[in-house]
VEXLUM-149878 format. One record per residue (C-alpha): y, x, z. Coordinates in steps of 0.2 Angstrom, whole numbers, plus 5000, padded with zeros to 4 digits. Example, Ala and Ser with C-alpha at 12.3 -4.5 7.8 and 13.67 -1.06 7.14 Angstrom:
<pts>
497850625039/499550685036/
</pts>
This chain:
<pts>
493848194958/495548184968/496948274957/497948434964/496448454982/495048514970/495748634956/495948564940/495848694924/495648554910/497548564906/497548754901/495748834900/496449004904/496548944924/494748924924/494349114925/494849204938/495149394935/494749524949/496249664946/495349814954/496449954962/495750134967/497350214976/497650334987/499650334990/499850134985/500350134970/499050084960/498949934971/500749894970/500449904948/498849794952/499849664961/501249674948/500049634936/499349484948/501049434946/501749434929/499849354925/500349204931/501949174922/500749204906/499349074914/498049174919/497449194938/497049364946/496649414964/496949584968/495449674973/495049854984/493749944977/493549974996/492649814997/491749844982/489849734977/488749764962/488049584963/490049474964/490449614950/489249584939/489549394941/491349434932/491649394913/493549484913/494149634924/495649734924/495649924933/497050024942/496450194946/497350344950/496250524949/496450614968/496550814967/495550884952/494750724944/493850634961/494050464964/495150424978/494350364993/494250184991/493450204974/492150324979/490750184979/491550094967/491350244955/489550314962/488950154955/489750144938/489650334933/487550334940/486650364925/485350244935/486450104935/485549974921/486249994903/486849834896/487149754915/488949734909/488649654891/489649524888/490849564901/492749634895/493949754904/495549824903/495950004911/497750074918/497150244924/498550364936/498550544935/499650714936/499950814919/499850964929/497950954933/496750984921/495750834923/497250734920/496650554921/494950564925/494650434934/495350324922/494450384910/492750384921/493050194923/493450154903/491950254895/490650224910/491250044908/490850034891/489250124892/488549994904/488749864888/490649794892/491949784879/493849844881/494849684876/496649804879/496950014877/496650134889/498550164899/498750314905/500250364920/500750544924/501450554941/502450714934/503650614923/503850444925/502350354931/503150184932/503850194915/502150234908/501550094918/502849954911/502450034892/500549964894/500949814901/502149774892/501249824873/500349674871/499149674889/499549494894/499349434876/497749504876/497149474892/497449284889/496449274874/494849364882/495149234896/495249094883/493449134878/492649194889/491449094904/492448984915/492349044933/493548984945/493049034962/494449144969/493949324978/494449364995/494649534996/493249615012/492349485013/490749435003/491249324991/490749144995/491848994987/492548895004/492748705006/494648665008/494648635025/495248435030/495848375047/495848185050/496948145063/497347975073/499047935079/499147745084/499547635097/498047615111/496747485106/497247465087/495547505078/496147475060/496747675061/494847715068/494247605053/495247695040/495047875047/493147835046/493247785029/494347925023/493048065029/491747955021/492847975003/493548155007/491748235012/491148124994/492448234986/491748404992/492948445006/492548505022/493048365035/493548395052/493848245064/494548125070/495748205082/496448075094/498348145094/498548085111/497448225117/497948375127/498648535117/498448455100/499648565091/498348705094/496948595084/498048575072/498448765071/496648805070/496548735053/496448885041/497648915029/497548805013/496748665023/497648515023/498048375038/497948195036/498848085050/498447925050/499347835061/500347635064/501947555063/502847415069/504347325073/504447365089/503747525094/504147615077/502847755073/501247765083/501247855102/500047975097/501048025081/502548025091/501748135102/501148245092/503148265088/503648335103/502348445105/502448515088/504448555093/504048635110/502548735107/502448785089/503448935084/504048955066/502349005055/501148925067/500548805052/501148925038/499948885024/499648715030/499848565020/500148385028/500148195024/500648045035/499847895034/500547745041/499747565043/500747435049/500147345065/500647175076/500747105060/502347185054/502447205036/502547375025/504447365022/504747305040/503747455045/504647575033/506447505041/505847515059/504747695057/505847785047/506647875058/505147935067/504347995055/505648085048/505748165065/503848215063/503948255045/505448385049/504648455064/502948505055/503948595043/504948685053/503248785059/502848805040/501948665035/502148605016/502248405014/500948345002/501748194994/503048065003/502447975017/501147825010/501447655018/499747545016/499847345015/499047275030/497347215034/495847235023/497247285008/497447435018/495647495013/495647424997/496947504995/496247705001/495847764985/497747784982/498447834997/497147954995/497548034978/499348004984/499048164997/498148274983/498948204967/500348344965/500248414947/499048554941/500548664941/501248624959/499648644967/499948834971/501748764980/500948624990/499348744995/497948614992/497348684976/495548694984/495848894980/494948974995/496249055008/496149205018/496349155036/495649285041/496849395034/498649315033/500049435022/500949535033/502549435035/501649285042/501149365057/502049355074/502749505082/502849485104/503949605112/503449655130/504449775143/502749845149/501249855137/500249755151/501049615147/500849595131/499449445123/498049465122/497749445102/495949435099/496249355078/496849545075/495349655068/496149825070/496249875052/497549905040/498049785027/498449895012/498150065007/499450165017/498850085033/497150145034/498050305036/498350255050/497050185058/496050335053/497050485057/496750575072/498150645084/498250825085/499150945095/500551055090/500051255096/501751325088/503051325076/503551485068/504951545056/504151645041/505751695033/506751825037/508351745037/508151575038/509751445035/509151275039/510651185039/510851215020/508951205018/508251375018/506951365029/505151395028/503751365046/501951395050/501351245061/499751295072/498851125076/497451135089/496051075076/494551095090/495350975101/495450845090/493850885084/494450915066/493251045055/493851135038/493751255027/495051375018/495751295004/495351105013/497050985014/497650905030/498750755029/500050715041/501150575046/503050615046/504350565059/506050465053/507650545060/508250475079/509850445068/509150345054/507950245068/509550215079/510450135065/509250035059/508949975079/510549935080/510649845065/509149735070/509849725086/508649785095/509349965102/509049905121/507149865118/506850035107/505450075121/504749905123/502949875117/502449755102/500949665094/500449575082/499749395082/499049265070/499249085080/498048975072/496849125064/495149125065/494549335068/494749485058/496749465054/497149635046/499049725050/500349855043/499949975059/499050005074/499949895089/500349915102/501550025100/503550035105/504749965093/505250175094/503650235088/503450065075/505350125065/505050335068/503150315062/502650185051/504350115043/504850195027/506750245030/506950385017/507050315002/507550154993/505850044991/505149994974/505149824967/503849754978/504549764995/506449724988/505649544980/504849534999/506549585009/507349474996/506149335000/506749325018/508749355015/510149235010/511649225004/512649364994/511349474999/509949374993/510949344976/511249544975/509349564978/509049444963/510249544952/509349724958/507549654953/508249584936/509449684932/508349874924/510249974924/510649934942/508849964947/508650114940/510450184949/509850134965/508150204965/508750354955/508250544961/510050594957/510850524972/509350484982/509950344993/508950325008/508650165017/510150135028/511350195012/510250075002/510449955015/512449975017/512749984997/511849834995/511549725010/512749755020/512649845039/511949685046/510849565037/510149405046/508249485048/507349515064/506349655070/504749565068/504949535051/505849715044/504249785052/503149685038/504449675024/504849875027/503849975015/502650115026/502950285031/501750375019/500650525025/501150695016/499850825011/499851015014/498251155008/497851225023/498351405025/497051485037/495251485038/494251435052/493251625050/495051675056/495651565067/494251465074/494751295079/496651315074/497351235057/498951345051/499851235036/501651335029/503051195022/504751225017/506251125019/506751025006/508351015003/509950984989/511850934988/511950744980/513650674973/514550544980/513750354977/515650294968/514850304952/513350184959/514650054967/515750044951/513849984940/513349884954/515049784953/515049784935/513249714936/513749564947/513249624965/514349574978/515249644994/514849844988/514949974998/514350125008/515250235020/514550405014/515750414998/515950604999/514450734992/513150715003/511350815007/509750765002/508250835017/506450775015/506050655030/504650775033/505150955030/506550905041/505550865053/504351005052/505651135050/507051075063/506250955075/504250975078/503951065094/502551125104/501251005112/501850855102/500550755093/500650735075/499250595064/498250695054/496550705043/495950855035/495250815018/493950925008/494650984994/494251064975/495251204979/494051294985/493351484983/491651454976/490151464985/489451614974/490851734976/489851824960/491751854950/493351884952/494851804960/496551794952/497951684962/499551654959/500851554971/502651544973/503551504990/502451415002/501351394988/500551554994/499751465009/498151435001/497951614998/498351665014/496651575020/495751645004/496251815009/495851775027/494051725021/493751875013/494251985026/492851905037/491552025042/490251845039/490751885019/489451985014/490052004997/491751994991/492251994972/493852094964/495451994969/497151974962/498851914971/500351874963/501651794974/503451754966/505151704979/506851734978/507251864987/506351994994/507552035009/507351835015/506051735010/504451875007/503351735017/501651835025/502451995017/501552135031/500052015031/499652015014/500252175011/498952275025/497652145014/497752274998/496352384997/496752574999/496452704988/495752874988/494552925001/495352805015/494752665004/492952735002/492952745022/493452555024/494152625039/494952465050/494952285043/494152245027/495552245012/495152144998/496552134986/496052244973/498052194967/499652104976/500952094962/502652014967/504051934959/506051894963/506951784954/508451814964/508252004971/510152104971/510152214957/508652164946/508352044934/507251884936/505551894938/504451744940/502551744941/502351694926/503251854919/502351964932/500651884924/501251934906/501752114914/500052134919/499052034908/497752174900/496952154918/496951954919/496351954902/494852084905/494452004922/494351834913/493151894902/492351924917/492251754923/493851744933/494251594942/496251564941/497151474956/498951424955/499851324969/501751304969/502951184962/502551074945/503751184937/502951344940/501351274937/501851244920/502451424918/500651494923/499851394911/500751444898/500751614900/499151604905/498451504887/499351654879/498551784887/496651734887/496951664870/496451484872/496951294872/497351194889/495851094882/494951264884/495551294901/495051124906/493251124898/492951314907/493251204925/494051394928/495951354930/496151244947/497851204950/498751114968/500651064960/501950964968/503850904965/
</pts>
């Protein structure tokens, strides 16, 4: 076989398995861990491809001898959504016992603390795994978004996984076929072009082009050719060849004429017409035969030059050179002689085969990585290209997002507290969206996600700083030159670059390793060596991304970078980290408001120190050219409570997806209600209430309210609504005379109330907790929404009033908790 073109795994044994790393994630991280773990699992010999469980197969899993699994748990214990089939078929007690046997895994499962069915997915995938007859070759990890996540992420990883993961490889059945993730997974032919460069009427190139398709179809490729390179529009042949392939040019030499007409063609076209990345992924060998009798070295001396020229010019569009160019003898020598011009293309070491492309690992051209794709920038939408290689669908997990959301249209925007301060963050708004329009249905209780909007400010610096503030209103898409259909992209085009750096661009916070080793790839100098220093270097890491100063992107940017790094638009688009979607429990119910969804957020808001401290470690830690403008104490405001609380106005259209949700009332409304919130966390139980007030509730159950906020004179959010929700008592209540009242109770808490001391819900449980323990006897059901903090409070007091453990609470499925921060 021909060395380095076919992949060769008989030098380390662990390269002949590939392992699928699955991800099941909902926000992205689990799929930045998995490809972490792709990573660092090549360093250590092994080959993984990262896998959605979106494009999950029973029959190509099966096929697997080793898997590794990344799976965060969405709300209270579901799989997110890409894992939904993925876990329908490993959890189905249908699914055939023993189809695994012989098979080995690994699991690194994501969760929240503050849930009571912390982990489950994780833990649905370990045990269902090993029920179906695998055998774990590595613990069970277990992350808790609560604390440290990534931390708990680099303690299993780093306890012995690769270790371990290369000795189950070592053994187990050698499978090399590399998995392209959404497509059925079929091993490809590396894809060979044959081209023909020489002078007109020398058939010795036809002869040797003939007989090397003869040798390279004998060696498994699949062979394309000959091209004539004299032909009209070559370069765009050449650019149809899919990634990973590899393009032979076979061409003459001679005294005279130095390299071939069509080979010098092929020089100029490639300069004019290509634009950088048009054969990214490409790899390329010259061949040159001498002609007119000329011998090799008088063909070397007389060609050199021009194929230097041609050498440099593929490279320049992101072609990889093979080997050095081979000179053949002349005459019949020339054929005897094929074998080792030949293996001279493909003969780059094992370990360089990656590098030159040509490993005869399948490539996705269908689905390029972001930062190889071409970004055209029109004035008028109309003229943008037409870029029929681009599917419409997202190329990680953040982007389905936003191909999937669905505008909707703000009604109005309302204050709920009584003295609001926004410009030092007290601010709390209702948001009425127009769900019926957008054809959105839901259910008290049900979660809509929305895409946030960056700051004007933060877009117009980083505009300036690309150099693009003229064009913010020119349209952009994306293309692929020389991919075949189905080319995946960060976000839907076309767009305005505006829309691009407000919506889909990431400005608010510094990004995690991932995207700074992508920016890094495509910087140099000082900035590049600072990057380097960032991504090796744990102490300065951790005081950039750290939740004390909370940079965000531009101060990242000017601390690190610098104001004005040598990246275009195009590629901070692909290199940028994306916008994120936020969630929100819905805070009416359609029995109320038909047809309008009502969500309550509050600004987020603190003081930050000055960054000083930051500089000084950075410069101790070696990174260069230091600083940042915003020295002095500075203010920390969520890019989206911002935006909902200062900026979002009337009939402007916001992304969103309602998303059924756990927390729910139940279906048989046979026992009592108890909720406790705190500060907008209360929104959930505004629906609840509205719910129960509906004259289509036949039946409502004995319900408990105990809201908790700072003050009762400024922040009492729904405080007359709620309030004219209690039941009355005395012979107005028998009457039910108005509306229907069903709070039995509404107990309130002030932790900062003039006069009196503080009072949290949790204490106002304790106060009251004869009644919460009698009504759990009852078979209450217990909702808390509120911050991570608060949540924590209630379970506490709670174990201690009903007398039981948290495994107790979460065996009961009876506590159902929505936490944040």
């Amino acid at each position: 076989k021909i060395p380095g073109l076919i992949a060769r795994y008989d030098q380390d044994p662990t390269m002949a398995v590939r392992v699928p790393i699955y991800f099941g994630s909902q926000s992205g991280t689990a799929e930045y861990m998995a490809k972490e773990l792709q990573s660092e699992a090549l360093s250590h010999g092994v080959k993984c491809d990262v896998i959605d469980l979106d494009d999950f197969s029973p029959d190509e899993f099966v096929r697997d001898s080793v898997m590794v699994f990344v799976v965060a748990t969405y709300g209270e214990g579901d799989p997110t959504d890409n894992a939904m089939k993925f876990h329908n078929w490993v959890a189905n007690k249908s699914t055939e016992a023993g189809i695994l046997s012989g098979k080995s895994f690994a699991v690194m499962g994501l969760g929240d603390m503050n849930y009571t069915n912390f982990n489950a997915m994780g833990k649905s995938v370990d045990a269902n795994m090993e029920r179906l007859g695998a055998t774990r070759f590595y613990k069970r990890g277990a992350g808790d978004d609560c604390q440290d996540i990534m931390a708990d992420f680099d303690d299993w990883r780093s306890g012995g996984f690769f270790p371990a993961l290369k000795e189950v490889v070592s053994k187990a059945v050698p499978n090399n076929k590399p998995r392209t993730p959404g497509k059925k997974q079929v091993q490809k032919k590396v894809q060979a072009l044959v081209c023909t460069g020489g002078e007109r009427g020398d058939k010795m190139v036809g002869t040797l082009a003939e007989a090397s398709m003869a040798i390279l179809k004998d060696e498994g490729l699949d062979v394309r050719g000959p091209l004539d390179l004299s032909e009209r529009r070559v370069e765009e042949k050449l650019a149809a060849v899919p990634e990973g392939g590899v393009i032979f040019i076979l061409t003459t030499g001679s005294e005279g004429e130095g390299l071939g007409a069509g080979a010098r063609k092929l020089t100029r076209r490639v300069r004019t017409e290509c634009s950088a990345g048009t054969l990214k992924g490409r790899s390329f060998q010259v061949i040159v035969l001498p002609s007119n009798n000329a011998t090799k070295e008088e063909v070397k001396k007389a060609a050199g030059t021009d194929v230097d020229a041609l050498s440099k010019a593929l490279e320049l569009v992101g072609a990889t050179a093979c080997s050095e160019v081979t000179f053949a003898e002349t005459g019949d020598s020339a054929l005897d002689n094929l074998a080792t011009a030949v293996a001279a293309v493909c003969g780059a070491p094992a370990e360089d085969a990656d590098k030159n492309n040509a490993s005869g690992e399948e490539e996705d051209n269908a689905a390029p990585a972001p930062k190889q794709l071409t970004v055209h920038l029109m004035k008028d939408a109309k003229s943008l290209p037409d870029c029929p290689e681009m599917a419409g669908e997202a190329c990680d997990t953040l982007g389905k997002f936003y191909f999937k959301a669905i505008p909707m249209t703000i009604a109005t925007v309302k204050e709920l507290r009584q003295k609001p301060e926004p410009e030092v963050g007290l601010s709390t708004v209702q948001v009425d969206f127009k769900a019926k329009e957008a054809g959105l249905e839901f259910e008290a209780g049900d979660s809509l996600e929305i895409l946030p909007r960056n700051s004007a400010v933060d877009v117009e610096w980083f505009a300036s700083m690309l150099g693009c503030t003229s064009m913010l209103d020119w349209h952009l898409c994306f293309a692929a030159p020389g991919a075949s259909k189905g080319v995946k992209q960060p976000f839907p085009t076309p767009c305005t670059v505006r829309e691009a750096l407000t919506s889909y661009c990431d400005l608010g916070r510094v990004p995690g390793k991932g995207v700074l080793a992508g920016i890094r790839d495509v910087l140099e100098g000082d900035q590049k060596k600072n990057l380097d220093i960032l991504l090796t270097s744990p102490e300065a890491l951790a005081a950039v991304m750290s939740e004390d100063i909370s940079l965000t992107l531009r101060e990242f940017w000017e601390l690190v970078l610098g104001p004005s790094p040598e990246m275009g638009l195009g590629t901070f688009l692909q290199v940028c980290a994306r916008q994120s979607y936020r969630t929100f429990t819905i805070a009416s119910s359609p029995l109320s408001t038909p047809g309008r969804i009502h969500i309550a957020a509050s600004m987020l808001s603190k003081e930050l120190p000055s960054v000083e401290a930051t500089v000084q470690l950075l410069q101790k830690c070696g990174l260069k050219n230091v600083s940042c403008e915003q020295l002095l104490p500075r203010r920390f405001s969520g890019v989206c409570s911002r935006w909902l609380c200062t900026e979002l106005k009337a009939g402007i259209n916001v992304l969103s997806r309602v998303r059924a949700s756990a927390f729910r009332l139940p279906a048989q409304l046979d026992a009592p209600i108890i909720m406790v919130g705190a500060g907008a966390g209360v929104a959930p139980f505004r629906a609840f209430v509205q719910h129960l007030r509906s004259p289509k509730v036949k039946e409502t159950p004995d319900a408990m309210l105990i809201f908790g906020c700072r003050n009762a004179d400024s922040d009492w959010l729904y405080k007359d609504e709620l309030q004219q929700a209690v039941k009355l008592g005395g012979a107005a209540g028998r009457m039910q005379v108005g509306p229907r009242r069903p709070l039995n109770n509404y107990y309130t808490a002030f932790s900062r109330q003039a006069g009196q001391p503080k009072m949290y819900v949790q204490d106002c449980m304790r106060q009251n907790s004869e009644q919460i323990k009698e009504w759990w006897g009852r078979g209450a059901r217990v909702y808390v929404c509120g911050s991570t903090g608060m949540a924590r409070g209630v379970v506490a007091a709670l174990m201690e009033i009903v007398d039981c453990t948290e495994k107790d609470l979460t065996t009961s499925k009876r506590l159902i908790l929505e936490a944040w921060g």
